[in-house]
Backbone as ProteinMPNN parsed JSONL, in Angstrom:
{"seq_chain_A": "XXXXXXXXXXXXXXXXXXXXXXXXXXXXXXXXXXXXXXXXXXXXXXXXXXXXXXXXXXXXXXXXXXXXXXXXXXXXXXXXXXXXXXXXXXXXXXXXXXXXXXXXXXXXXXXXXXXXXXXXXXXXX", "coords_chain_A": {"N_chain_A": [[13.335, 8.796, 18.307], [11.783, 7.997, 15.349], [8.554, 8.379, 14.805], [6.434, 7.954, 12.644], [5.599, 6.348, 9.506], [6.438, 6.192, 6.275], [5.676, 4.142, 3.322], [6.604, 3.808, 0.316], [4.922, 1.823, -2.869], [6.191, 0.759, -5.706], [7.852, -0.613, -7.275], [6.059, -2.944, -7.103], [3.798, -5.35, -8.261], [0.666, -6.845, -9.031], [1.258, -8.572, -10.738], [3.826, -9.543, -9.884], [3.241, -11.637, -7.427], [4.674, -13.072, -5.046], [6.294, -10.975, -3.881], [4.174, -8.918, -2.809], [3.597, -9.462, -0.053], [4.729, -8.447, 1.783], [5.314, -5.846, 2.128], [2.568, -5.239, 3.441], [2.963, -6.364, 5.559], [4.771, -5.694, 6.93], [3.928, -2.993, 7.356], [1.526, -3.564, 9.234], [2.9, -4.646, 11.386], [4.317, -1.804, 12.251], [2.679, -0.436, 12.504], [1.426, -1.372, 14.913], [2.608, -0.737, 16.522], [2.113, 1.34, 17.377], [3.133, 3.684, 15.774], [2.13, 6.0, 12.942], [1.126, 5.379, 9.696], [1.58, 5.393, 6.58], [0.768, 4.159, 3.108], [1.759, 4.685, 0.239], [0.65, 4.165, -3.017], [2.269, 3.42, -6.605], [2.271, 3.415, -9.836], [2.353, 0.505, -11.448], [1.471, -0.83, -9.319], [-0.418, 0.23, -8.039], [-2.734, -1.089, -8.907], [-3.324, -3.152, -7.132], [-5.21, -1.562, -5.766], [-8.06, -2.362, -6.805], [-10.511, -3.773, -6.565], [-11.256, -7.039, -6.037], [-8.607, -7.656, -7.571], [-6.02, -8.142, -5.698], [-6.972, -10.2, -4.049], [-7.574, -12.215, -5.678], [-4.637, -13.202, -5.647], [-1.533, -14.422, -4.302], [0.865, -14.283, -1.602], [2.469, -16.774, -1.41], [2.894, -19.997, -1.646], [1.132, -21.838, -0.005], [-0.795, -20.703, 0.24], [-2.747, -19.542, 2.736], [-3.04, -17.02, 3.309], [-4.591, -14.595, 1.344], [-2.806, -11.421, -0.656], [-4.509, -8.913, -0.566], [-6.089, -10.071, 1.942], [-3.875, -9.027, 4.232], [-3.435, -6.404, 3.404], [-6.175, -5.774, 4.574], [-5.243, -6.369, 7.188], [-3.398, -4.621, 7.856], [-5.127, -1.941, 7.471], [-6.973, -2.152, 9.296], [-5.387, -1.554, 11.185], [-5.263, 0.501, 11.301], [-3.272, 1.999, 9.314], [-3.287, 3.794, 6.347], [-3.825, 3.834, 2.933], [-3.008, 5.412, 0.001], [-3.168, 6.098, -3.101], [-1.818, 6.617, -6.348], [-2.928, 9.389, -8.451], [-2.205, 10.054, -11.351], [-1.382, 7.27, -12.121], [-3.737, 6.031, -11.655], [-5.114, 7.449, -13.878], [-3.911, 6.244, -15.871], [-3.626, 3.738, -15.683], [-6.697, 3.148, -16.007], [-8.188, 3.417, -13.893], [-11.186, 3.239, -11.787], [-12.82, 5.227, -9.081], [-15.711, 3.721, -8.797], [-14.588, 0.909, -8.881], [-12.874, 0.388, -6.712], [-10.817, -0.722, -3.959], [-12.216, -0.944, -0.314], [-10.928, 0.211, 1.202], [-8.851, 2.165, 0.49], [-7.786, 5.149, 1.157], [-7.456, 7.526, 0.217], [-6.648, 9.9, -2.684], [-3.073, 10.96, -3.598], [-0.18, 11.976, -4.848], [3.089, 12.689, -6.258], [4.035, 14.457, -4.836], [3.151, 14.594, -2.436], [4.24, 12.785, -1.251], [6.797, 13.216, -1.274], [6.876, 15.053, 0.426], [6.361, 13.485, 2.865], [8.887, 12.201, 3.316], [10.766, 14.334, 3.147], [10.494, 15.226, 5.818], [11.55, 15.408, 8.976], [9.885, 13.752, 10.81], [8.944, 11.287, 9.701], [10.175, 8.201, 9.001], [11.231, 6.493, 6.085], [10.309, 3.541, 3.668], [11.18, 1.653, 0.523], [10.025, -0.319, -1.582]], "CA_chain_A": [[12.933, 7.89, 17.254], [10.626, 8.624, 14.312], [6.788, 7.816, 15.332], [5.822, 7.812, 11.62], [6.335, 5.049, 8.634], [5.812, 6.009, 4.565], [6.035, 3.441, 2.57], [6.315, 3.7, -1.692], [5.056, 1.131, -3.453], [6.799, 1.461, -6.515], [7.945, -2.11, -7.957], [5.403, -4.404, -6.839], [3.196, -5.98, -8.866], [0.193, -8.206, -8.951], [1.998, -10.374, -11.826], [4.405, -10.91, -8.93], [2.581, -12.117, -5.759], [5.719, -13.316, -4.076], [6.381, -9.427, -3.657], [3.227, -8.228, -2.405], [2.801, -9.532, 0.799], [6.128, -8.051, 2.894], [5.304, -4.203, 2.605], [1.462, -4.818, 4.22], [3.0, -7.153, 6.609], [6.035, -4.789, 7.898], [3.287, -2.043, 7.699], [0.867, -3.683, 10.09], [3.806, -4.928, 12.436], [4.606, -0.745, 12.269], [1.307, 0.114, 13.111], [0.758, -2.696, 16.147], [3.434, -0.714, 17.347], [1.709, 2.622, 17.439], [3.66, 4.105, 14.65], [1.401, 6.218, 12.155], [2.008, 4.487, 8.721], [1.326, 6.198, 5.114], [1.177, 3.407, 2.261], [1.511, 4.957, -1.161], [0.796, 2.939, -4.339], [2.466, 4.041, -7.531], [2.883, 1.983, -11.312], [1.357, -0.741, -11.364], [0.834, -1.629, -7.564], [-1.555, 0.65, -8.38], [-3.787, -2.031, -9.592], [-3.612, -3.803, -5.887], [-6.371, -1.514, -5.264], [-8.819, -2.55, -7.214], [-11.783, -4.603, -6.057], [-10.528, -8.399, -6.643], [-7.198, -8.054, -7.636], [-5.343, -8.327, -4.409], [-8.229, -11.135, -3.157], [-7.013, -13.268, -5.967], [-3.191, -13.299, -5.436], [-1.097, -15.141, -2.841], [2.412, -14.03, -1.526], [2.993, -17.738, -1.043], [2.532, -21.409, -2.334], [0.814, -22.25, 1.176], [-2.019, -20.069, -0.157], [-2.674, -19.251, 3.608], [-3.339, -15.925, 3.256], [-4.342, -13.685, 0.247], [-2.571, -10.034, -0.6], [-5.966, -8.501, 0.126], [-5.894, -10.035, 3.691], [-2.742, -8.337, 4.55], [-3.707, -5.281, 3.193], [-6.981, -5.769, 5.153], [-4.767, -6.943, 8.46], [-2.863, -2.877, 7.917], [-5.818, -1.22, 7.244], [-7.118, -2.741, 10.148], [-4.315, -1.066, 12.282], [-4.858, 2.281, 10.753], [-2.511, 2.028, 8.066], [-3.612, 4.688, 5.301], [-3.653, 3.562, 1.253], [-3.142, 6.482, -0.716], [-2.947, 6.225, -4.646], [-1.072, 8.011, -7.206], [-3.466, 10.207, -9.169], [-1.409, 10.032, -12.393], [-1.265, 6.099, -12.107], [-4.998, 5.68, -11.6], [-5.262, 7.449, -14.877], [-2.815, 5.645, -17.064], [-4.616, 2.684, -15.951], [-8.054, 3.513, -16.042], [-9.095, 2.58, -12.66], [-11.991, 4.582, -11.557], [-13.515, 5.544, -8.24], [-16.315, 2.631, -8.056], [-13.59, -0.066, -8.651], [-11.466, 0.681, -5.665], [-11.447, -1.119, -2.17], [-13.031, 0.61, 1.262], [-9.301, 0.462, 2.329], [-8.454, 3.476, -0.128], [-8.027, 6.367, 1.984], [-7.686, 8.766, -1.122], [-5.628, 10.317, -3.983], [-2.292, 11.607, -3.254], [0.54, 12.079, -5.497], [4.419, 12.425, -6.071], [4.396, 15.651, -3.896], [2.481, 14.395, -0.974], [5.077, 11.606, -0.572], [8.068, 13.638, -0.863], [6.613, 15.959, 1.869], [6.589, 12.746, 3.677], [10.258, 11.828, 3.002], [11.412, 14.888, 3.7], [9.798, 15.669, 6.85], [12.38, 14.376, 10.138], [9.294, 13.03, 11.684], [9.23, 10.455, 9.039], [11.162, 7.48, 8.077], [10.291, 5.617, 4.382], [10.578, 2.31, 2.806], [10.552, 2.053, -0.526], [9.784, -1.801, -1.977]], "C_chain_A": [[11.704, 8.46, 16.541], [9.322, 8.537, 14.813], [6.149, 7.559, 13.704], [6.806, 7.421, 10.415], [5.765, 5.847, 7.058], [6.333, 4.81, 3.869], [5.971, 3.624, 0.838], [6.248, 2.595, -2.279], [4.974, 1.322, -4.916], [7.278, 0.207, -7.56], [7.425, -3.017, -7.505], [4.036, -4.369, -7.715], [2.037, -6.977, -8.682], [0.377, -9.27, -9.736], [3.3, -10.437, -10.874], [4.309, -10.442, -7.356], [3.392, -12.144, -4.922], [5.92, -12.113, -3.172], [5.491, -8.341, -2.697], [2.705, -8.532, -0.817], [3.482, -8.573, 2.216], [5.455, -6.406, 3.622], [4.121, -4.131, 3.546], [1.914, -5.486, 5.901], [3.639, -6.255, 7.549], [5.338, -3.6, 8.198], [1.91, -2.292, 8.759], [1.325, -3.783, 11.384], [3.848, -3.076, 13.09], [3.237, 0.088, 13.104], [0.634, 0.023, 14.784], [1.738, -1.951, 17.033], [3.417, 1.061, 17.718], [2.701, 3.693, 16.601], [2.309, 4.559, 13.072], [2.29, 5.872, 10.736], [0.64, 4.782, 7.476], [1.728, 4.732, 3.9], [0.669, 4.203, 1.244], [1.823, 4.248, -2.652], [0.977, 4.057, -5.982], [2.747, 3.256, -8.812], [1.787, 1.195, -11.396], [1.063, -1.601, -10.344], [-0.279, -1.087, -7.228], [-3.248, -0.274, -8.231], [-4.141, -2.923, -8.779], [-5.078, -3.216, -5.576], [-7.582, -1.58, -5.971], [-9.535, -3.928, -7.003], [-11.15, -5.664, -6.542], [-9.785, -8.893, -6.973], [-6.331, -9.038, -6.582], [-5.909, -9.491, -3.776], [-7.286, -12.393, -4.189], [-5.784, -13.474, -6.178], [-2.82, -13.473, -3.621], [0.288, -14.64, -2.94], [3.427, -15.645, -1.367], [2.557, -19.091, -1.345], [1.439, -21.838, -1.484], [-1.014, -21.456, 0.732], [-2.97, -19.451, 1.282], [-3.641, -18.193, 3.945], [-3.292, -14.68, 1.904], [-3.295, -12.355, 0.501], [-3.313, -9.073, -0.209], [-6.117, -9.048, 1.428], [-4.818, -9.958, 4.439], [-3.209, -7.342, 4.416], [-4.928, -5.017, 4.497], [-5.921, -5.944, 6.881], [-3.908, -5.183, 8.643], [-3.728, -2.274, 8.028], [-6.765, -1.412, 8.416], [-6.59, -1.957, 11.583], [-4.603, 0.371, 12.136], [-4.26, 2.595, 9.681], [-3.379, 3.051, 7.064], [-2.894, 3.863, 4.533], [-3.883, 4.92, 0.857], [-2.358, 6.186, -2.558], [-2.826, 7.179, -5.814], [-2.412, 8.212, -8.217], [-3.135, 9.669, -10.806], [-1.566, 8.181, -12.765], [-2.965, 5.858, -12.237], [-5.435, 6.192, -12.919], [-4.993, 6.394, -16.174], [-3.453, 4.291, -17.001], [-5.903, 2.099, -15.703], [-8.575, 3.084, -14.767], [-9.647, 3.99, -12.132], [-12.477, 4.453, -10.043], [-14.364, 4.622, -7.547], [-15.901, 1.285, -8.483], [-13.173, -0.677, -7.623], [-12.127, -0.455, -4.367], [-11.536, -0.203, -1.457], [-11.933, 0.985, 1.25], [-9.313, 1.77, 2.383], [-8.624, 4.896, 1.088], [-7.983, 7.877, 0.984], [-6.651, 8.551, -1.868], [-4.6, 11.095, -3.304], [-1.09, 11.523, -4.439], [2.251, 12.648, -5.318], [4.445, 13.309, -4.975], [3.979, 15.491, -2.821], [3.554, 13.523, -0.215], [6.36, 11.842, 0.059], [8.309, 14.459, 0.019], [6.957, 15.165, 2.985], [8.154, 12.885, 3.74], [10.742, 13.125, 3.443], [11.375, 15.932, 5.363], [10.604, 14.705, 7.654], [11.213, 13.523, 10.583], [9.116, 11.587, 11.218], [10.381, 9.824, 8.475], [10.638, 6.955, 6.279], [11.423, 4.451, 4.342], [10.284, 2.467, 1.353], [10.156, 0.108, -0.995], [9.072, -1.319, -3.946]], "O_chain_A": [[10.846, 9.197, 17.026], [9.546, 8.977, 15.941], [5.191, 6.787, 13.721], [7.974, 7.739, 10.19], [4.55, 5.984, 6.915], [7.543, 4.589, 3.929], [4.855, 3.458, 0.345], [7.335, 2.033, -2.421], [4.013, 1.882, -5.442], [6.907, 0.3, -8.73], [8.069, -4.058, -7.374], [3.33, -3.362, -7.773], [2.376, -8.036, -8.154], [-0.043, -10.424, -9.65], [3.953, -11.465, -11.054], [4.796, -9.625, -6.575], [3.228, -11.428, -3.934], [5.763, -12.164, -1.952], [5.883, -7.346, -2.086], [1.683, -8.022, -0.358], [2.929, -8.18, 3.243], [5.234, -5.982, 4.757], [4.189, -3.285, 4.439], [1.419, -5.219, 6.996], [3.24, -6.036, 8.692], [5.781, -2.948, 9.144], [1.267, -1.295, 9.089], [0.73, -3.342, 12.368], [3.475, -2.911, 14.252], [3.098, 0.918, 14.002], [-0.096, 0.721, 15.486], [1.842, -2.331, 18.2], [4.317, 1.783, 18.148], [2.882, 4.721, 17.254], [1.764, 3.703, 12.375], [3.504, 5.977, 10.563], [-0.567, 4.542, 7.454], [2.889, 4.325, 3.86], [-0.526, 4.486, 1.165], [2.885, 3.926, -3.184], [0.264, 4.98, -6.375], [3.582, 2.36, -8.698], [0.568, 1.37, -11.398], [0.575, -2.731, -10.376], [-1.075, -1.547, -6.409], [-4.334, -0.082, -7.684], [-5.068, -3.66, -9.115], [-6.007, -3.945, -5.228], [-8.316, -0.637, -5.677], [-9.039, -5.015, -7.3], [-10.413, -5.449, -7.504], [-9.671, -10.118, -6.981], [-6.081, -10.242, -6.65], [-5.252, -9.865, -2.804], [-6.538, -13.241, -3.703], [-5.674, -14.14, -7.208], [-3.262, -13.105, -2.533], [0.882, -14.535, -4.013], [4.651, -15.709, -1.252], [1.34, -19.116, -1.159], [0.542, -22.326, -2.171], [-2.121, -21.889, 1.051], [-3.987, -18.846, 0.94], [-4.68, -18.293, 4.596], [-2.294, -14.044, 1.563], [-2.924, -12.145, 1.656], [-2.802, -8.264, 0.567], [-6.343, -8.131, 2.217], [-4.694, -10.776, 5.351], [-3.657, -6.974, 5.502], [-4.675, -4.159, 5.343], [-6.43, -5.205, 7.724], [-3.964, -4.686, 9.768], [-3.492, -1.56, 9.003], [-7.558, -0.471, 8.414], [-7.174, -1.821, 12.658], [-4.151, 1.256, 12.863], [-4.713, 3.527, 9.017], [-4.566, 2.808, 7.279], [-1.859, 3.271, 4.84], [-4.837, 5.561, 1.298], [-1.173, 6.134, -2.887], [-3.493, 8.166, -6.125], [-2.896, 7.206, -8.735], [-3.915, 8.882, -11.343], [-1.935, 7.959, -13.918], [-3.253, 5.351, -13.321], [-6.276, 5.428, -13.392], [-5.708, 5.969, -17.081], [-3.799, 3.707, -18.027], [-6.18, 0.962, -15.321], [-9.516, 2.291, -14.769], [-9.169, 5.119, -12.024], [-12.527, 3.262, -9.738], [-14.274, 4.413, -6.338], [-16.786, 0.429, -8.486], [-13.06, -1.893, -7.467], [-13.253, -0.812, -4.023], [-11.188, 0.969, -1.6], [-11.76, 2.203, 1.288], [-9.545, 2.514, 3.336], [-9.64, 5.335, 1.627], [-8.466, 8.988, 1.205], [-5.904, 7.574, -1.911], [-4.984, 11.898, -2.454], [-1.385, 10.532, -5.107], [2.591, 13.015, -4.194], [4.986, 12.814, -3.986], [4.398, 16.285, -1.979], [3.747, 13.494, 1.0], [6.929, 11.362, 1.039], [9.416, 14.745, 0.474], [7.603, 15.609, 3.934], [8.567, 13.879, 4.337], [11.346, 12.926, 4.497], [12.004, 16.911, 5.765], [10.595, 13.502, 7.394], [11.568, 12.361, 10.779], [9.113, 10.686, 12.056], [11.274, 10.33, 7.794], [9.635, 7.28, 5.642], [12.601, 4.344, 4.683], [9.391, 3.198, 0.926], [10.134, -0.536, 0.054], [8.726, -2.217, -4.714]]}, "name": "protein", "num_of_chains": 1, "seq": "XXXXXXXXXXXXXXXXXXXXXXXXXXXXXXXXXXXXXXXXXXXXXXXXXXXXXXXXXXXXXXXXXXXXXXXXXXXXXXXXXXXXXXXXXXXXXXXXXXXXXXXXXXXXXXXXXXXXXXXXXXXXX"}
């Protein structure tokens, strides 16, 4: 069995919350379970990591638990955030924006190293 998780986030959104809470959740579960676990943000999920975003969005009516304390509950575990380069341009998000989480800049080619590496499985969401 694999030992290591990538995830691409790739269509999620903070205009929709509903969306955002699954990938940190299934990536902390992944983690809790000693599984090293790669989250890469690409588009406009991008924009999760930026200071306050993620804090004020809920995956759920119940309001319970923000997107930002998920993320925080992975990052927590170990979980790595890594953000597309290219994306952080396009929508200006700079350096002293970001949350601690951020573990750095990585881009399309880092991911697909993942992906195609047996030791790794991927999700994409």
């Amino acid at each position: 069995m694999a030992d290591k998780l990538v995830i691409m986030l790739l269509t999620i959104s903070p205009d929709a919350p509903h969306l955002c809470g699954t990938p940190f959740f299934q990536a902390a579960a992944a983690a809790a379970m000693d599984i090293d676990v790669e989250i890469y943000f690409a588009s406009r999920a991008t924009r999760l990591l930026v200071k306050g975003v993620a804090e004020r969005i809920y995956p759920s009516d119940n309001k319970a638990k923000s997107v930002y304390g998920f993320m925080q509950d992975a990052a927590g575990l170990g979980v790595k955030f890594f953000a597309c380069g290219g994306a952080l341009d396009a929508l200006s998000i700079t350096p002293d924006i970001m949350i601690p989480e951020l573990s750095g800049v990585a881009g399309g080619a880092a991911y697909v190293c993942r992906v195609m590496d047996d030791e790794w499985k991927s999700i994409t969401y």
